[in-house]
matplotlib code that plots the C-alpha trace (Angstrom):
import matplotlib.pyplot as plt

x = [15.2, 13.4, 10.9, 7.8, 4.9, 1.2, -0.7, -4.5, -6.5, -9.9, -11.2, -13.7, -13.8, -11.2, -8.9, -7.2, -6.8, -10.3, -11.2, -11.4, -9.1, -7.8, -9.9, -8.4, -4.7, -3.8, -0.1, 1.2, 4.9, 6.0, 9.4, 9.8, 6.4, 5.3, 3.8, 5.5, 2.3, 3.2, 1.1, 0.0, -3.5, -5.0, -8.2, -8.1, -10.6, -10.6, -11.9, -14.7, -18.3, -18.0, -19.9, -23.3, -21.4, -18.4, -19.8, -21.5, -18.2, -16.6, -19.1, -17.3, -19.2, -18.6, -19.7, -17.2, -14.2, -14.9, -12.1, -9.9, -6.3, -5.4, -3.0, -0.2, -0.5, -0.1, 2.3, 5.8, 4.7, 3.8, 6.6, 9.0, 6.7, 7.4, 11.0, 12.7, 10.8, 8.7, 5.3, 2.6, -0.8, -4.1, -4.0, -1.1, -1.4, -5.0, -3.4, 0.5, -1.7, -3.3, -0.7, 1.8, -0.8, -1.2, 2.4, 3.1, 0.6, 2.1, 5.9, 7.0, 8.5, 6.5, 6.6, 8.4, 6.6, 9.7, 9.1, 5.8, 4.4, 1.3, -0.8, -3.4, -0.5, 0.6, -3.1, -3.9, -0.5, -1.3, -5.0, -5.6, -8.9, -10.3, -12.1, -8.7, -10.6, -9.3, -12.3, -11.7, -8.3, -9.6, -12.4, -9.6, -7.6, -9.8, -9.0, -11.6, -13.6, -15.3, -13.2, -15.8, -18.8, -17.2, -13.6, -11.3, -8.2, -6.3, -8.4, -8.1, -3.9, -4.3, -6.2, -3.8, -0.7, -2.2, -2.9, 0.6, 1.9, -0.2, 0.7, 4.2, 4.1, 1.5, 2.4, 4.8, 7.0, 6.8, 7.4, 10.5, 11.6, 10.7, 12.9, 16.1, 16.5, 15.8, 19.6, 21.7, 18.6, 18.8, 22.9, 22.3, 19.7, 22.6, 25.4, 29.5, 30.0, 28.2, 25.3, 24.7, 26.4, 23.2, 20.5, 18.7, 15.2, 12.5, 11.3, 8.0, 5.2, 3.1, 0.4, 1.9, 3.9, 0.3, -0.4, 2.1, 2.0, -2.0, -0.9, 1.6, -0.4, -3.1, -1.2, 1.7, 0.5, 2.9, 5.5, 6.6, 9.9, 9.5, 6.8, 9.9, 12.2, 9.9, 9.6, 5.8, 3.7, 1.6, -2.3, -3.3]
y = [5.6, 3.3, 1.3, -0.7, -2.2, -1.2, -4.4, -5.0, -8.5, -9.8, -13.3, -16.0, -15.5, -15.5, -19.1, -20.4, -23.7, -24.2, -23.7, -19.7, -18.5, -15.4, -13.9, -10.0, -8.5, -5.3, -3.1, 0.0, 0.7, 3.9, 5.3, 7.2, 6.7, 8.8, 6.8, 6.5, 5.3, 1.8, -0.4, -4.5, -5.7, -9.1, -10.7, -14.5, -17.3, -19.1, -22.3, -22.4, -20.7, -17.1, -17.3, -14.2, -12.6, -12.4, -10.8, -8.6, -6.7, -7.1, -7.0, -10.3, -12.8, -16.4, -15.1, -12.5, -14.8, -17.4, -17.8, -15.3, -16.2, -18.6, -18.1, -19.9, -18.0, -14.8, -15.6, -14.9, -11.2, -10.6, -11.8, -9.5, -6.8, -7.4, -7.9, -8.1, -4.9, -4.7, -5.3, -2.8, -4.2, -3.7, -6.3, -7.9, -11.2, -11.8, -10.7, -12.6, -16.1, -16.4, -14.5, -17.3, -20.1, -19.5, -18.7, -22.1, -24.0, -22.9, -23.7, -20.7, -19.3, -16.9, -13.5, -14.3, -12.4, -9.9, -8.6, -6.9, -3.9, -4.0, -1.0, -1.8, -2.3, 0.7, 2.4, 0.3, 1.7, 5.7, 5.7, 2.8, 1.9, 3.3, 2.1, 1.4, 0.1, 1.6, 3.7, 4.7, 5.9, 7.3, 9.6, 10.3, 11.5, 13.7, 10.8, 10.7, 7.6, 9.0, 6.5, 3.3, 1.9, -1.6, -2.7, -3.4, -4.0, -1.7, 1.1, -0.1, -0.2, 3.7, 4.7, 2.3, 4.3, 7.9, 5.8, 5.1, 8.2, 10.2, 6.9, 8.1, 11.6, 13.1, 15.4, 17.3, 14.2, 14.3, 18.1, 17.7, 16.8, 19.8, 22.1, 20.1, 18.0, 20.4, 21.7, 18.2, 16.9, 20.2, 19.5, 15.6, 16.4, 18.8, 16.7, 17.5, 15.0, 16.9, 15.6, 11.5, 11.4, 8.9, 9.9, 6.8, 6.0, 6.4, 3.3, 4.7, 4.7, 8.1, 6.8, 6.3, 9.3, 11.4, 9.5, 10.6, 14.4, 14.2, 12.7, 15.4, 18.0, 17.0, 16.0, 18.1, 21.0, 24.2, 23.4, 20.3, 19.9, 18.1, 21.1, 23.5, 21.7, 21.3, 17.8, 18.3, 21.2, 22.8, 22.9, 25.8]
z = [1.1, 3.0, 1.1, 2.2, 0.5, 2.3, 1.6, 2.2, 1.3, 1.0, 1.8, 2.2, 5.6, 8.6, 8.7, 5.8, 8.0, 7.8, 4.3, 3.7, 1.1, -0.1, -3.5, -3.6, -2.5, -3.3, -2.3, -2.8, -2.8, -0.4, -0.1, 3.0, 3.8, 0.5, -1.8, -5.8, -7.6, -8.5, -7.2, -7.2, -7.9, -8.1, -8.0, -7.6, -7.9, -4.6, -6.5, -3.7, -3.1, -1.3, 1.8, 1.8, 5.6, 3.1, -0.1, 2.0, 3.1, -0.3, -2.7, -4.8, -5.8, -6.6, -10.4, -10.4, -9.1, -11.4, -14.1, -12.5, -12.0, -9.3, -6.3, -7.9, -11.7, -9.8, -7.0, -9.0, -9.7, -6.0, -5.1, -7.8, -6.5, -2.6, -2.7, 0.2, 1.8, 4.8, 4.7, 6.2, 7.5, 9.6, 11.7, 9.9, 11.3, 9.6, 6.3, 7.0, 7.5, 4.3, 2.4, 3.4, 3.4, -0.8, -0.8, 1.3, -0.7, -4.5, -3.2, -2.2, 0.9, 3.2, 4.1, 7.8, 10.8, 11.8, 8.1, 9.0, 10.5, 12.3, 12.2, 14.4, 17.0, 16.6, 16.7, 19.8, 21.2, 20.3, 21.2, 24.1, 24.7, 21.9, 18.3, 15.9, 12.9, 9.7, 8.6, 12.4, 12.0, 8.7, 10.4, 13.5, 10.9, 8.8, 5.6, 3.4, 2.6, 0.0, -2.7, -1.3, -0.2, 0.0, 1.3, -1.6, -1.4, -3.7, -1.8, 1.7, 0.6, -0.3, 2.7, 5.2, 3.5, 4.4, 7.9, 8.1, 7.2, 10.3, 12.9, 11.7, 12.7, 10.4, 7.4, 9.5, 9.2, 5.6, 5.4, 6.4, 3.4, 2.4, 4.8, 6.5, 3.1, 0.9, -0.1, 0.3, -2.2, -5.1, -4.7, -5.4, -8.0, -9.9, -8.5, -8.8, -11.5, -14.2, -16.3, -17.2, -20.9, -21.8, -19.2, -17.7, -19.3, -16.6, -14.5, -13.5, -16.4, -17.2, -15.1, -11.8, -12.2, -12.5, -9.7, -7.7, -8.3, -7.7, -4.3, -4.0, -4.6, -2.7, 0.9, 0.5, -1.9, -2.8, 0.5, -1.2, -2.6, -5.6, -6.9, -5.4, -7.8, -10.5, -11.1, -10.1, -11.3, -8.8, -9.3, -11.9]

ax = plt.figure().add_subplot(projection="3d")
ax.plot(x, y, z, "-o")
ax.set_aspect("equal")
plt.show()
């Protein structure tokens, strides 16, 4: 399975070379382009004031920043979050410079360009000349944006994965899953080899797993293959 992180970011402003810094950053894991439920979120205190053009898109305050974790006390778990996948963005390059610029600043190594995917690239690419915002690809798309009033970035990450997903194909890519995979994945799920003498303790916590299936249900409803296999019970 391919896996990818859909990261979003909010910030002082628009240059970390002149001053602006990064206060919000929020990702989402996605195998396949489906997302698993775990997630990344972190506010940070950008140990400066928060411009009024700023808070007005965000809604964080100085106040509200103040006394969160820095950059630097967060920067190992995004890191072990991250891995080596590729990173998904809205106009990566905005969120690639001040990602690296705290990762460059607290001694780490940044995220290198070829790593990321651009969305707005690939918007501008499948609809030239038109708006590619993401609450525009959102209203294209029939996405709700009901979830927000304000950009955050753990919400902005959720909507840019369903974003993803359609600038991929749509849910018809996702189906398939449901129809060509369908009997290689029941005959890897009961596999030749017989059952795990000491089955293996579950990586995913009861919350992202709810998570999951109420995405599941919701996008993919009765057609998908993990309610067909019963490892997600349909709605009712």
């Amino acid at each position: 399975m391919a896996r990818e992180i859909i990261l979003d970011t909010e910030t002082t402003g628009f240059d970390p070379k002149t001053g602006d810094r990064l206060v919000e950053i929020g990702c989402i894991e996605v195998l396949d382009f489906m997302p698993t439920g775990r997630s990344f979120h972190e506010y940070c205190d950008p140990l400066r004031d928060m411009p009024a053009e700023a808070e007005k898109v965000h809604g964080l305050s100085s106040a509200f920043l103040t006394g969160k974790p820095k950059f630097h006390e967060i920067a190992d778990k995004f890191i072990d979050f991250v891995g080596d996948s590729v990173v998904v963005a809205h106009n990566a390059a905005f969120d690639r410079s001040f990602v690296n610029f705290e990762l460059e600043k607290c001694g780490r190594a940044p995220i290198h360009e070829e790593r990321w995917i651009d969305t707005l690239a690939m918007a501008k690419k499948r609809f030239p000349g038109m708006y590619n915002s993401l609450d525009a690809l959102c209203k294209r798309f029939k996405i709700s944006l009901d979830s927000r009033d304000k950009h955050g970035a753990l919400i902005d990450s959720h909507l840019l994965a369903e974003v993803y997903l359609e600038l991929q194909g749509g849910k018809e890519r996702a189906l398939e899953l449901t129809h060509v995979e369908a009997l290689s994945v029941s005959a890897a799920i009961q596999g030749s080899y017989g059952a795990r003498p000491r089955p293996l303790a579950p990586r995913s916590t009861d919350a992202e797993r709810e998570v999951h299936a109420a995405w599941i249900r919701k996008n993919l409803k009765d057609s998908a293959l993990w309610i067909k296999q019963g490892f997600v019970a349909a709605e009712g």
